[in-house]
C-alpha positions in Angstrom: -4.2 -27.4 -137.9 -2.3 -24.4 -138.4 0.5 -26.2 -140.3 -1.6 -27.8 -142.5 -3.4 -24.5 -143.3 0.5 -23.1 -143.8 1.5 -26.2 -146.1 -2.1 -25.5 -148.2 -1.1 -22.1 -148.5 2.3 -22.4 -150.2 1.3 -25.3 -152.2 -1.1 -22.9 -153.9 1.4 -20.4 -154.0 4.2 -22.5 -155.6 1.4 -23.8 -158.0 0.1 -20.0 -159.0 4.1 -19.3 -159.2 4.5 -21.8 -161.5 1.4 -21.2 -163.5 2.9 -17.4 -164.3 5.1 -19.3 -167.1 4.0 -19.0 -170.3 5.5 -19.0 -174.1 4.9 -16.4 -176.5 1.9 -16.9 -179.4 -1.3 -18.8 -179.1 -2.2 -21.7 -177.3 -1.7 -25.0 -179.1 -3.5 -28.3 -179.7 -2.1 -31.6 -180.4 -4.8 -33.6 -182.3 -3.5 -37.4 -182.2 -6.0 -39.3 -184.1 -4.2 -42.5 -184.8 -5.9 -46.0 -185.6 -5.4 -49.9 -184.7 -6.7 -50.4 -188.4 -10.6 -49.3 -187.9 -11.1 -45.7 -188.9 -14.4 -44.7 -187.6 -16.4 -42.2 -189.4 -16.5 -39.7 -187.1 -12.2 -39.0 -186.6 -12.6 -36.6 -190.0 -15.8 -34.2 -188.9 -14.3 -34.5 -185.2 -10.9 -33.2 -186.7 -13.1 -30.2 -188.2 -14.9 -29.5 -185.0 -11.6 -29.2 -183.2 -9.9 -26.9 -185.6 -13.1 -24.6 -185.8 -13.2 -24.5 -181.8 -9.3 -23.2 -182.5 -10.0 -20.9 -184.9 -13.2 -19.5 -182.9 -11.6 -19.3 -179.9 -7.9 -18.5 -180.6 -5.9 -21.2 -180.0 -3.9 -23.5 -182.9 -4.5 -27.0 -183.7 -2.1 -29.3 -184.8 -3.4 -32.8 -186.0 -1.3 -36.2 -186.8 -1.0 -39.8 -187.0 2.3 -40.2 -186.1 3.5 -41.1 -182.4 6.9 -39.9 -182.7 5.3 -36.4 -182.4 5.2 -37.3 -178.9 8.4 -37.1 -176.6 
């Protein structure tokens, strides 16, 4: 019991360690809204909502179409 309480422990504590890392500037959002041919009505207002939710709460969103954004 004790070393599973001692393996729980530092498991959180790498996990907090490695949650210390962090870039400079604001958080950003990847928006991929990329189709099979159907584009469904509600991709442009749900682009809109995103970005306002970025703008009203600090963080930057990116939006595309293209899957080589991904790597």
């Amino acid at each position: 019991m004790k070393n599973s309480i001692k393996l729980i422990l530092l498991l959180a504590l790498v996990g907090f360690a490695a949650c210390q890392k962090s870039r400079p500037g604001k958080p950003k959002v990847l928006l991929f809204t990329k189709t099979a041919g159907f584009h469904h009505n509600s991709i442009t207002p749900g682009i809109a909502a995103i970005q306002k939710l970025g703008q009203e709460n600090g963080f930057d969103v990116d939006t595309t179409v293209d899957a080589a954004k991904f790597n």
